[in-house]
C-alpha positions in Angstrom: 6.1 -5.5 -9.3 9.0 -3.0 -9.5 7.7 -1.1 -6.8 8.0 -4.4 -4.7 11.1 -3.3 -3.1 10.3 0.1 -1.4 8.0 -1.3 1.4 8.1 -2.2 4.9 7.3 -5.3 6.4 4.0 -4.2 8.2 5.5 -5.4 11.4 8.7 -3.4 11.4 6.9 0.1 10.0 4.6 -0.1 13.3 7.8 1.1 15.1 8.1 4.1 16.9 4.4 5.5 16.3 3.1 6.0 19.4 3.9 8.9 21.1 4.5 9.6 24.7 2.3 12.2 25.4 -0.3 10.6 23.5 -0.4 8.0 26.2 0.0 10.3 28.8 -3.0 12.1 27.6 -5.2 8.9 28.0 -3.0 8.2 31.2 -4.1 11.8 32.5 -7.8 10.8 31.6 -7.9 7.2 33.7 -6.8 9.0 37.2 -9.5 11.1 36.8 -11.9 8.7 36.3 -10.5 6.6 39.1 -9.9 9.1 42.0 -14.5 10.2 40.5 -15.2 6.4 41.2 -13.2 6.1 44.5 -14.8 10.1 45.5 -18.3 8.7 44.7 -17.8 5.3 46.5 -16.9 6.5 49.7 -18.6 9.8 50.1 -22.0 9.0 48.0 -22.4 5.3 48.2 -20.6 5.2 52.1 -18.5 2.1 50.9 -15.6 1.0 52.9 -12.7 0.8 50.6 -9.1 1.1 51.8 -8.6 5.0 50.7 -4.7 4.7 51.6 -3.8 2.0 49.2 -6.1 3.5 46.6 -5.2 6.5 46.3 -1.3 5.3 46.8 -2.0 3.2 43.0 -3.4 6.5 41.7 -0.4 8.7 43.1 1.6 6.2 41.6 0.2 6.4 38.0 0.4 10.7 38.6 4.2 10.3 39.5 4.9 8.0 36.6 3.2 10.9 34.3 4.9 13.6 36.2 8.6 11.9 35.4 7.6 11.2 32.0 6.6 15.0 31.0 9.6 15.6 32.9 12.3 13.8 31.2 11.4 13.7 27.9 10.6 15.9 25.5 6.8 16.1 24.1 7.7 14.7 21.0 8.9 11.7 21.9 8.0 8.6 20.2 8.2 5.1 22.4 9.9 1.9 20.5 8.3 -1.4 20.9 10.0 -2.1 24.3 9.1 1.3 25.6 5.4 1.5 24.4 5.4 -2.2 25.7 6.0 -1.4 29.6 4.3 1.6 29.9 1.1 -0.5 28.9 2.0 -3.0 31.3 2.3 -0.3 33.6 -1.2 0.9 33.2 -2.5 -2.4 33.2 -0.6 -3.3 36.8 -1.8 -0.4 37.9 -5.4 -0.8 37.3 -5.4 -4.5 38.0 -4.3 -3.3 41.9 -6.8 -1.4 42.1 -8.9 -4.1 41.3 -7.7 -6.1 43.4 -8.2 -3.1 46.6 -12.4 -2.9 45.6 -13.8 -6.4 45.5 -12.1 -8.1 42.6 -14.7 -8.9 39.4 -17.7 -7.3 42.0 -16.2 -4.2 40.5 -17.7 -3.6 37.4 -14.4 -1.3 36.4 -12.7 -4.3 36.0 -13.9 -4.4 32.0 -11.3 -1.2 31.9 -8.1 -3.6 31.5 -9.3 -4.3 27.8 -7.9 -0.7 27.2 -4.0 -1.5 27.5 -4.3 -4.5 25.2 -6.6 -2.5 23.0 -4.0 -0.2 22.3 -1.1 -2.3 21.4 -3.2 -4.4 19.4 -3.8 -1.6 17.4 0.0 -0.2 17.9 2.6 -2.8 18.7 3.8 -5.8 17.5 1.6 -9.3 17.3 4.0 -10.9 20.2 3.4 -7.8 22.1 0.0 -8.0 22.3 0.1 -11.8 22.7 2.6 -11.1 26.1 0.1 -8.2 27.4 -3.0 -9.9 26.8 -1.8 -13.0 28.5 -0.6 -11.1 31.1 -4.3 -9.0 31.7 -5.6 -13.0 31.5 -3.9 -13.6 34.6 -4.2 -10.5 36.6 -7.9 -10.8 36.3 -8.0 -14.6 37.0 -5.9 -13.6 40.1 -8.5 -11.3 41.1 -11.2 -13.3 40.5 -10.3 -15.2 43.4 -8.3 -13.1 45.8 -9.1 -9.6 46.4 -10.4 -7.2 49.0 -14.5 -7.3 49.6 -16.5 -4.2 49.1 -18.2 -3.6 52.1 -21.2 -1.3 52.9 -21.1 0.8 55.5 -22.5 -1.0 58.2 -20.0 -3.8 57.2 -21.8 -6.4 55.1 -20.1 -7.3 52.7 -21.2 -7.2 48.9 -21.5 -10.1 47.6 -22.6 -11.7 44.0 -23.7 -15.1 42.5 -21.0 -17.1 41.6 -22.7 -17.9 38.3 -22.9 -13.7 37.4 -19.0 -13.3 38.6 -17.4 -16.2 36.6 -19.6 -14.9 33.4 -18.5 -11.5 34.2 -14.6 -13.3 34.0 -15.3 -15.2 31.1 -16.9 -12.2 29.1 -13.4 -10.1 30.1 -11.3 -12.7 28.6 -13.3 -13.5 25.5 -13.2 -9.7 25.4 -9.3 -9.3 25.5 -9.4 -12.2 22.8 -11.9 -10.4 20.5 -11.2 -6.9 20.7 -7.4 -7.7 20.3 -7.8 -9.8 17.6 -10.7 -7.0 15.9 -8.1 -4.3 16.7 -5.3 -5.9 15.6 -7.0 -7.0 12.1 -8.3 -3.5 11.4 -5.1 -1.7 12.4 -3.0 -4.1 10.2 -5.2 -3.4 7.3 -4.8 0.2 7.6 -1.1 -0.1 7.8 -1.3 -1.9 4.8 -3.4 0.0 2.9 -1.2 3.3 4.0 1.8 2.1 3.2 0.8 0.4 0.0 -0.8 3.8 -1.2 2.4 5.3 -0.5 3.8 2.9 -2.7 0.9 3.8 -5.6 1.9 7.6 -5.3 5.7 7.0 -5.5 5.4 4.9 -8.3 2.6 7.5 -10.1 5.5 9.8 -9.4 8.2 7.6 -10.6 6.1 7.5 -14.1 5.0 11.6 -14.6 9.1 11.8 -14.3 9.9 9.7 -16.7 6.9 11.3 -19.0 8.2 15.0 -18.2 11.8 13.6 -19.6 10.7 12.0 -22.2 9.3 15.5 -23.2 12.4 17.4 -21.9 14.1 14.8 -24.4 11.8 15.1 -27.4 12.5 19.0 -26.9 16.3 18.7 -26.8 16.5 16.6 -29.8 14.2 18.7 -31.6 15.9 22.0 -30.5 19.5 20.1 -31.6 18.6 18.7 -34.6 19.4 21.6 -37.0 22.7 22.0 -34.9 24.0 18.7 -35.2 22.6 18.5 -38.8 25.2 21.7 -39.9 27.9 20.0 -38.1 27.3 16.9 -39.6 27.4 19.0 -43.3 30.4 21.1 -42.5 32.4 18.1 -41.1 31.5 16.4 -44.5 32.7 19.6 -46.6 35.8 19.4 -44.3 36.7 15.6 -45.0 36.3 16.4 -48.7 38.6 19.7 -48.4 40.9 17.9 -46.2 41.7 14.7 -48.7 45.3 15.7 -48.6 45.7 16.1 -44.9 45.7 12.6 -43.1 46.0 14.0 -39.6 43.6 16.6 -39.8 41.0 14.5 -42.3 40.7 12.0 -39.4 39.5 14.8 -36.8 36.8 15.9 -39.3 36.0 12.4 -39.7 36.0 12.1 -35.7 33.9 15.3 -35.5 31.1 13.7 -38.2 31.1 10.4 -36.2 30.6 12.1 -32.5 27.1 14.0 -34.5 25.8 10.9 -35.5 26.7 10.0 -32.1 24.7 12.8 -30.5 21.6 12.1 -32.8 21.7 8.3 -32.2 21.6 8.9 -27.9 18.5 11.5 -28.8 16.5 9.3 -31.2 16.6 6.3 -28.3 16.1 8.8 -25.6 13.3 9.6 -27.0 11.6 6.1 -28.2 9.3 6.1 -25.4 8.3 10.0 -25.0 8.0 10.1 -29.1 7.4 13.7 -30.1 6.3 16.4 -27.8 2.9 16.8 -29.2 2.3 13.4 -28.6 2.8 13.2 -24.6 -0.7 14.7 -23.7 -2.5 12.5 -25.9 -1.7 9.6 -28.4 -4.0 7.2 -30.3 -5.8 3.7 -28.1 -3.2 1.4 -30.2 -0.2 3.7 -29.3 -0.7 3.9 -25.8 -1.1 0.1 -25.7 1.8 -0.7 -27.2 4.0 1.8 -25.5 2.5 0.2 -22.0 3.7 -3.0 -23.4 6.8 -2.4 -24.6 9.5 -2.9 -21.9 8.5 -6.2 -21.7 7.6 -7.1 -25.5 11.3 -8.5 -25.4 11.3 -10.8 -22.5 11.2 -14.4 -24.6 6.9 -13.9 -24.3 4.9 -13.0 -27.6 2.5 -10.1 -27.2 0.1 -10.0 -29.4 -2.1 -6.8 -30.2 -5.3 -6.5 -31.3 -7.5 -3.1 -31.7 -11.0 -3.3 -33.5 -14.4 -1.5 -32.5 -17.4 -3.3 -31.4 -20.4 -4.5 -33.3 -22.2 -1.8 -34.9 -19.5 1.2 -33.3 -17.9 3.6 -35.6 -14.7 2.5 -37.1 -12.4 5.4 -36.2 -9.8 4.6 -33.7 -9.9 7.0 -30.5 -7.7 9.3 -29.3 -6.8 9.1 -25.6 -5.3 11.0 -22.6 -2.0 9.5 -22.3 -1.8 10.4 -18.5 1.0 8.6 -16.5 -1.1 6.2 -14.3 -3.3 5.0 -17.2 0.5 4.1 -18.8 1.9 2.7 -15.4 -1.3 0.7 -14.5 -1.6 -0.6 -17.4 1.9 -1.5 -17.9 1.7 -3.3 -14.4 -1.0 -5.5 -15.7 1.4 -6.7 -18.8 4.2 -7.4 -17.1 2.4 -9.5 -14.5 0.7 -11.5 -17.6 4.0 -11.5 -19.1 5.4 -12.9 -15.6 2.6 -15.9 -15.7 2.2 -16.6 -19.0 3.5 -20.1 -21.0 4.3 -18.2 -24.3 1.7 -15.7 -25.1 0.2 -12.8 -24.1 -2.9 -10.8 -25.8 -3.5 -7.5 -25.6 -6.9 -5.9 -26.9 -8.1 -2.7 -27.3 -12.2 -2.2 -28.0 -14.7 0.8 -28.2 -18.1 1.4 -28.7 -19.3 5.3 -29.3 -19.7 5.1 -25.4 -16.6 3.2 -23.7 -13.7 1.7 -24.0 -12.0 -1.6 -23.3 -8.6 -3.0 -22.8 -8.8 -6.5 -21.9 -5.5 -8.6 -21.1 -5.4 -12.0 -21.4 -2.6 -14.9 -21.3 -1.8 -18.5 -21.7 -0.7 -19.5 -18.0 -2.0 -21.1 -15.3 -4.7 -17.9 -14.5 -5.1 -16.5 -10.8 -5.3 -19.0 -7.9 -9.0 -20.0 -7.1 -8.1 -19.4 -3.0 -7.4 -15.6 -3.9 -9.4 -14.3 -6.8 -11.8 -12.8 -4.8 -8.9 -10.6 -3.1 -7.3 -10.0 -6.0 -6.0 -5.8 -6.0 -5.6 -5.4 -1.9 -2.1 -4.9 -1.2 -0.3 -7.7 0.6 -2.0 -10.4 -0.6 0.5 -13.9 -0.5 -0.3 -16.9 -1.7 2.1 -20.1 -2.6 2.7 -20.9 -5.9 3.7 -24.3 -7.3 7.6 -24.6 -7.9 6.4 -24.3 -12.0 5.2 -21.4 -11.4 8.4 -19.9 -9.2 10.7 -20.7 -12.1 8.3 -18.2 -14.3 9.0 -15.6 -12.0 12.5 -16.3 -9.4 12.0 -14.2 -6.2 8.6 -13.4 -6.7 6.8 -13.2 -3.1 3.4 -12.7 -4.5 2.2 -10.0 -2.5 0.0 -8.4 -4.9 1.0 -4.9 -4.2 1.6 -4.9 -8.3 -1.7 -5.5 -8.8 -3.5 -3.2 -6.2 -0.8 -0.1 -7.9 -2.3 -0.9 -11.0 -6.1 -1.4 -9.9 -5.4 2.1 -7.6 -3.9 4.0 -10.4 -6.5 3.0 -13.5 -9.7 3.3 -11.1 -8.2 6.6 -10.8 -8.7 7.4 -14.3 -12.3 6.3 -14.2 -11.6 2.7 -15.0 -13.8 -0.3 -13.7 -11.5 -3.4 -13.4 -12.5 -7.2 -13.2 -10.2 -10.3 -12.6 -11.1 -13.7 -14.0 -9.6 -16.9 -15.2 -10.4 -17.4 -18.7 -11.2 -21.0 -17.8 -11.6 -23.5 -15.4 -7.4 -24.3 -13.7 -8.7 -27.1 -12.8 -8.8 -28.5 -16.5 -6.1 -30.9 -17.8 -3.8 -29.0 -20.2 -5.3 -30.8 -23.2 -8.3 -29.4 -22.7 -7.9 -26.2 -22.1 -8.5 -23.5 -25.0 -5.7 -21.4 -26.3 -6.3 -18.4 -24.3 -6.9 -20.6 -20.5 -4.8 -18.0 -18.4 -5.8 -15.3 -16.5 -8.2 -12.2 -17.8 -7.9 -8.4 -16.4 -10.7 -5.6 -18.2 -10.7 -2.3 -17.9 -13.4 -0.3 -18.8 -14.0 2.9 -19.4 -16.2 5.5 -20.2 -15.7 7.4 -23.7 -15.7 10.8 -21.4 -13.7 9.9 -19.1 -10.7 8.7 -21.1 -11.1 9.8 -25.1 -10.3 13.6 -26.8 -13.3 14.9 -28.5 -12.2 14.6 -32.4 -10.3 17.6 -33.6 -9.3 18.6 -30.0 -6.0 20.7 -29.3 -3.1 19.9 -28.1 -2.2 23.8 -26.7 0.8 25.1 -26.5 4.2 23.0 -25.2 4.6 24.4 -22.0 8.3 25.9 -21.5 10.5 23.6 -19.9 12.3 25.8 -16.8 15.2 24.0 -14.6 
């Protein structure tokens, strides 16, 4: 839709998110874990490790923490090539100290899922690809050579071969998994994020354009009696002034820029109408007022407003809030988009809800996405037909899921169906075979109580 164009490609906006200090935090918290496990090793368990080149890899990790706290400032974010080597740092690190007590016989080793944890969850997909296959390798590497634990009367420790190459293959399925489950999750919640931010811009973008319609309804009101006196005097002028050609065609000039001035108010003002009428204006109104940018876009829209079986026949009044108008408008134009020639839209009511349902002649929502249809960043290819409805159209759905967002909002339950089955041959499909959106909602939640008042115009201050 027309919010389309303000988002990010999810990959570029995960960009300079992680913080430094954030990572030296967790950094911070992984040498003290590792100079406890060394402590307890040799002084509890009387292990032999070799201390030097131990505690040399965790020196090495408190230097690296040192110069980073050091030369930069704490609010430093890392790009993608930063972020990238410090978690291959971390992961070096801890694969060497693998390496120094006994290799997979260590059962720390599970710890190098943390660095390719993180950038799943943070840094681009080829990245997290790089890091994971590097972890793949440092583990394989230790796997096979490494330095023995060894008790303290020199035995060394040793484990089946069966339980060590399980406890291998369970680390690499578990890069795999967990950087694949992170990945998934933390893409979703980009998504969602950013496509909310989208939903609240363009919920934004809408109460403006309702707050000038009313600043505009105002100003024509307020300049109505004005331009009206002009109007009359500039008439009494061009009568008075018969016999003057130079100045009869000023007061003629003066007459023309009024009408002028009235003309640029009254279309101003189409879409706000009246000031009274921006809080609350009857079903069939707001309908049509959703509808009407794209009424003129070579489509038919057809309207039809009617209660159900056995309701009362008065129309009701609703809240013309800004994201019942946006959403709704979101859901015409994308039938507008798809559809052959026509579009319905139909307003119902029962003393208890109310129902918009919107319905066109096309081709109705892809089978392979139905299901999904209202989460942001949903693609799906359409047939070239289809792209000549609607040139430079990506399909990513984030229409769709501003309008879903916006009228659930308001208390509305939306479902998305085809009308019938795609899969038909054009002959045999009925007249209304494209796709179907309803919105339903409950008489409270959306209609003024009969006889309700408006209140007083609030007073418009700059």
């Amino acid at each position: 839709m027309v919010t389309a164009g303000i988002m990010l490609p999810v990959e570029e906006a995960s960009s300079n998110w992680i913080r430094l200090r954030t990572l030296i935090h967790l950094r911070w918290t992984a040498i003290g874990g590792q100079l406890a496990a060394i402590v307890a090793v040799d002084q509890v368990y009387g292990m032999q490790l070799p201390l030097v080149l131990c505690y040399m890899a965790v020196a090495a990790s408190v230097l690296a923490n040192l110069f980073s706290i050091t030369l930069f400032p704490e609010n430093k974010r890392l790009s993608e090539g930063e972020a990238f080597f410090t978690l291959l740092f971390d992961l070096a690190q801890l694969s060497f100290l693998v390496f120094l007590t006994g290799g997979l016989t260590n059962p720390f080793a599970l710890l190098v899922l943390a660095p390719v944890t993180i950038s799943a969850s943070a840094l681009r997909l080829q990245s997290t690809l790089l890091l994971g296959g590097i972890a793949i390798v440092l583990i394989s590497i230790s796997a096979f050579w490494n330095m023995p634990l060894r008790f303290a009367d020199g035995r060394e420790l040793v484990i089946p071969m069966l339980f060590e190459f399980g406890f291998w293959l369970s680390i690499v399925i578990g890069i795999m998994f967990l950087g694949l489950y992170s990945r998934r999750v933390s893409t979703e919640m980009r998504s969602m994020a950013q496509a909310l931010l989208a939903t609240q811009m363009a919920l934004a973008r809408e109460q403006k354009l309702t707050d000038l319609g009313g600043v505009v309804a105002a100003a024509a009101h307020e300049l109505g009696t004005p331009l009206a006196t002009i109007k009359l005097v500039s008439a009494e002028l061009m009568e008075e002034l018969a016999d003057r050609p130079d100045l009869l065609e000023d007061a003629r000039l003066i007459r023309e820029q009024a009408d002028r001035c009235r003309d640029i108010l009254r279309d101003m003002g189409r879409v706000g109408k009246d000031d009274l009428h921006l809080r609350q204006a009857p079903l069939s109104a707001a309908l049509r007022e959703a509808a009407e940018p794209h009424m003129h876009r070579g489509k038919r829209v057809e309207f039809g407003f009617g209660p159900m079986d056995g309701s009362p026949d008065r129309q009701p009044t609703i809240l013309r809030r800004p994201e019942i108008i946006h959403g709704l408008r979101n859901l015409v134009q994308n039938a507008v988009d798809f559809a052959r020639t026509t579009v319905w839209v139909e307003g119902e009511w029962t003393d208890r809800t109310i129902t918009v349902r919107i319905i066109d002649d096309g081709d109705g929502f892809p089978p392979n996405v139905i299901g999904r249809i209202g989460d942001p960043f949903v693609r799906f290819r359409r047939a070239d037909p289809q792209a000549e409805q609607r040139p430079g159209y990506e399909g990513m759905g984030l229409g769709l899921f501003i309008a879903k967002t916006l009228l659930e909002r308001s208390g509305a339950e939306l479902t998305f169906a085809n009308a019938t089955d795609p899969f038909l041959p054009p002959e045999d499909r009925p007249e209304r075979s494209g796709a179907v959106v309803e919105a339903v909602w409950a008489m409270a939640d959306l209609a003024v109580a009969p006889g309700g008042a408006l209140g007083e115009n609030r007073k418009i201050e700059g």
